[in-house]
C-alpha positions, 0 to 999 in steps of 0.5 A: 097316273094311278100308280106313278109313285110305284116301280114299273113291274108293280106298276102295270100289275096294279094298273091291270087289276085296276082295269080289270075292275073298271071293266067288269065291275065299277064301270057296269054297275055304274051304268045300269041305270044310264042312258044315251041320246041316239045320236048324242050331242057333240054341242057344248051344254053351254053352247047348246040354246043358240049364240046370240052373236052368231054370225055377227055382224053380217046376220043383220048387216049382209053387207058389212066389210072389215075395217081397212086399218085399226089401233088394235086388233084381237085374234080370238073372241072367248074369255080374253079377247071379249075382255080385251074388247071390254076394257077397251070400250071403258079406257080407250078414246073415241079416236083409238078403235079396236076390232075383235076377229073370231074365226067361228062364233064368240066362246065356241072355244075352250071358253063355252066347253069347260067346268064353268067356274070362276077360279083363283087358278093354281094354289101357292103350293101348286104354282111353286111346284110347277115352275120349280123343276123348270127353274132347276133347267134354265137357272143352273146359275143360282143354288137350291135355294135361290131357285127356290125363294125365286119359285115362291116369287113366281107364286107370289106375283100369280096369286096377287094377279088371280086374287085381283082377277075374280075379284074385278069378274065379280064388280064387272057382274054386278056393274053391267048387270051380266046374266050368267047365273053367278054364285061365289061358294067355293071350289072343293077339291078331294085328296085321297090318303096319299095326298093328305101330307101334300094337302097339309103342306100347301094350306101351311104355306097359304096361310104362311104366304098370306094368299089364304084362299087355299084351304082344307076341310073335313070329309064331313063338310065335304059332304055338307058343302056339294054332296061328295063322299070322300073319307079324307080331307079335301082342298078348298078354294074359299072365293071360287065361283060358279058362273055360265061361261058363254054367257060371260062373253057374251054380256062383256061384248054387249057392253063392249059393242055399246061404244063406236070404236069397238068392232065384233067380226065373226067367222074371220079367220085371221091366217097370218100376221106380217109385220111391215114397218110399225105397222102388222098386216093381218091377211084374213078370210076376208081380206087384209087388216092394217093394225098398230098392235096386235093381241093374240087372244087365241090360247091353244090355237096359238101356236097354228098361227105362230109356229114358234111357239110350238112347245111354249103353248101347248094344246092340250084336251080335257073333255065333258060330258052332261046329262038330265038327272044324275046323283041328287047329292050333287049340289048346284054353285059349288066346284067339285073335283074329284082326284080324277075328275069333276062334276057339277049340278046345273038346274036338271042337268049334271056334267061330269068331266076330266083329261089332260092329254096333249094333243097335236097342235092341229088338233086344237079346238077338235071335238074329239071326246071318247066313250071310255073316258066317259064311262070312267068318269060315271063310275067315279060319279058313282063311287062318289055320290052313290047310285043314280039315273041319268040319260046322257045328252051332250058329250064333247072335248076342248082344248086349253093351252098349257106351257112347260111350267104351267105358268101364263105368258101374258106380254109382248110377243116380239120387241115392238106391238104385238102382244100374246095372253096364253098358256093359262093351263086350264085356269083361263078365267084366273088369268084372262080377265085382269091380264086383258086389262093389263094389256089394253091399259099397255097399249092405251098408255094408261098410267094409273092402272097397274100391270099385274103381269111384269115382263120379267115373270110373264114374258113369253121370252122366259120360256122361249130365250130363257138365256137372254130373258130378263128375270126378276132379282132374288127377293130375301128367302123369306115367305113372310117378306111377300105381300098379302094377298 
């Protein structure tokens, strides 16, 4: 990754004295003042205080049972199924019940093991360039350019979506009151000399493509902004937000619960799904579940229970790792990303985080983190914000569902009711709230509540039956003709 834009002979040389200064140099004088909980936690920092919905419901309720039939049922309980739930408890009528089935405990996910931010996902640039080399792969039918002014459209339609998402997070914080220590000051993200050309290019086309949340800053304000010390400009995402991700979830469920036709049950691994006629059964650790509709809710794990999306959600592990004290300059409430890692203050304690390995299908959700990676990304630390103490307390992994193009299928799975929101590529909370609203509004058959998420872009079909899947028409190839974000 260091050195991709070299030959290969070139290329391990660089890389060995790299390493070499990684392991005899940046990475001991980064740790000279750094210590480690005996043993060291693998809980989640967020999860670290206990989960209010732990168990749930029979903590309290020993004798509960599942529900014998539902309207809908949710396989997954982190950032989109507790949306699901949410949306469900504000649209649906009191005869339309919903239950959410959570095979451990709500945000024990990637949903309470990541940064903590509330991001606008991939930049326009960075969308058109993802889906561009697939495109080329299944859409041999159209020229150059049409492949491209169709990747521009993909971009288009993901950034309107993600605009709306952090925009609908942040009133539905402010409305139900949500305490999860939410502050909007931005994300920034470095980019060394090499990525400068890069960098320039993809503001222009933000501010071309009228979704300008994606700009550029001066090393100096990199500084000022979140502490970083960086000699090249960096990217800025203008509206990012610094959030607690658990606790997130966990204030969607309390306003979802507060309605009779939306059930939580904890701990219920659903282990296959059987259609049988309009109806699917759901065979789960505790018995069967009769539903008219589905929502796998369940990202990276998807693909344990639908083996035929093997390779369209892929599970892939990013890791973290926290500890009370660090750099002083790292400031609290902004994103901060290195160009192979990221930080971030939260009260006493600063996380520093990084990775994205794939990883075998039954691996999702394992914490697995290693030690070297999270002496690297100390000496990063290091580099970029000078010298510090710090004694390590937690350090785990996750796992986030990426696909071929990196772009979500948020849709229907089959050609009757059961729906699947995935493949979000590390930027679940771009995606997962305002497409779980899209999806109930589907389901609920609300008419005045837009669909952010149209088939011919989202369906899963693009990447499973690209052959037969229905693609958008080829707008004019012009960028000023897109809509304003």
């Amino acid at each position: 990754m260091q050195f991709a834009d070299a030959g290969w002979t070139a290329r391990w040389c660089r890389f060995l004295v790299w390493s070499l200064r990684q392991m005899w140099g940046a990475i001991p004088d980064a740790l000279s003042e750094v210590t480690w909980d005996q043993p060291i936690s693998r809980v989640p920092f967020w999860l670290a205080a206990g989960n209010p919905w732990e168990n749930h419901p029979w903590r309290d309720q020993p004798a509960a049972v599942l529900p014998q039939q539902v309207d809908t049922a949710v396989i997954g309980c982190g950032f989109t199924g507790a949306a699901a739930a949410y949306h469900w408890s504000r649209g649906a009528p009191s005869d339309r019940t919903l239950v959410v089935l959570e095979m451990e405990d709500p945000a024990s996910g990637s949903s309470g093991r990541n940064e903590g931010l509330v991001v606008m996902g991939r930049y326009f640039a960075y969308v058109r360039r993802t889906v561009l080399p697939y495109l080329t792969q299944v859409r041999s039918d159209l020229t150059s350019s049409e492949r491209e002014q169709l990747a521009d459209q993909f971009a288009g339609v993901y950034c309107a979506a993600a605009y709306k998402n952090a925009d609908l997070v942040e009133q539905t914080i402010r409305r139900e009151a949500i305490d999860c220590d939410y502050r909007r000051e931005g994300w920034v993200q470095a980019a060394d000399e090499r990525g400068q050309k890069s960098l320039q290019e993809s503001v222009e086309l933000a501010q071309k493509s009228g979704y300008t949340d994606w700009t550029s800053i001066t090393s100096e304000s990199v500084r000022q902004r979140c502490g970083m010390q960086v000699r090249h400009n960096a990217g800025f995402s203008i509206a990012a937000a610094s959030f607690h991700p658990a606790r997130w979830v966990w204030g969607l469920l309390e306003a979802a619960l507060k309605v009779p036709q939306v059930e939580l049950f904890t701990r219920t691994r659903v282990r296959s799904i059987v259609r049988s006629g309009d109806d699917y059964h759901l065979e789960t650790s505790r018995g069967l579940l009769v539903a008219r509709h589905v929502i796998n809710a369940t990202e990276s794990y998807t693909p344990l229970l639908h083996p035929e999306l093997h390779d369209v959600i892929q599970p892939t592990q990013t890791q973290a790792a926290m500890g009370r004290g660090g750099p002083e300059d790292v400031r609290p409430s902004v994103g901060i990303s290195g160009t192979s890692f990221f930080c971030g203050r939260h009260g006493r304690h600063v996380m520093v985080g990084s990775d994205a390995t794939r990883v075998p299908d039954r691996e999702a959700g394992r914490i697995q983190p290693s030690r070297f990676l999270t002496k690297y990304l100390l000496a990063q630390l290091h580099q970029h914000f000078g010298a510090f103490r710090m004694r390590m307390t937690h350090e785990w992994s996750g796992t986030v569902g990426y696909t071929p193009d990196e772009f979500p299928v948020v849709g229907l799975l089959d050609d009757h009711r059961q729906f699947v929101i995935g493949g979000m590529a590390g930027s679940g909370t771009a995606v997962s709230f305002n497409a779980a609203r899209c999806i109930c509004a589907r389901i609920l058959g609300t008419a005045d509540e837009p669909d952010d998420y149209p088939a011919k872009y989202f369906a899963p079909s693009r990447l499973q039956r690209p052959d037969t899947h229905t693609w958008p028409q080829i707008d004019p190839p012009s960028l000023q003709d897109l809509p304003a974000g």
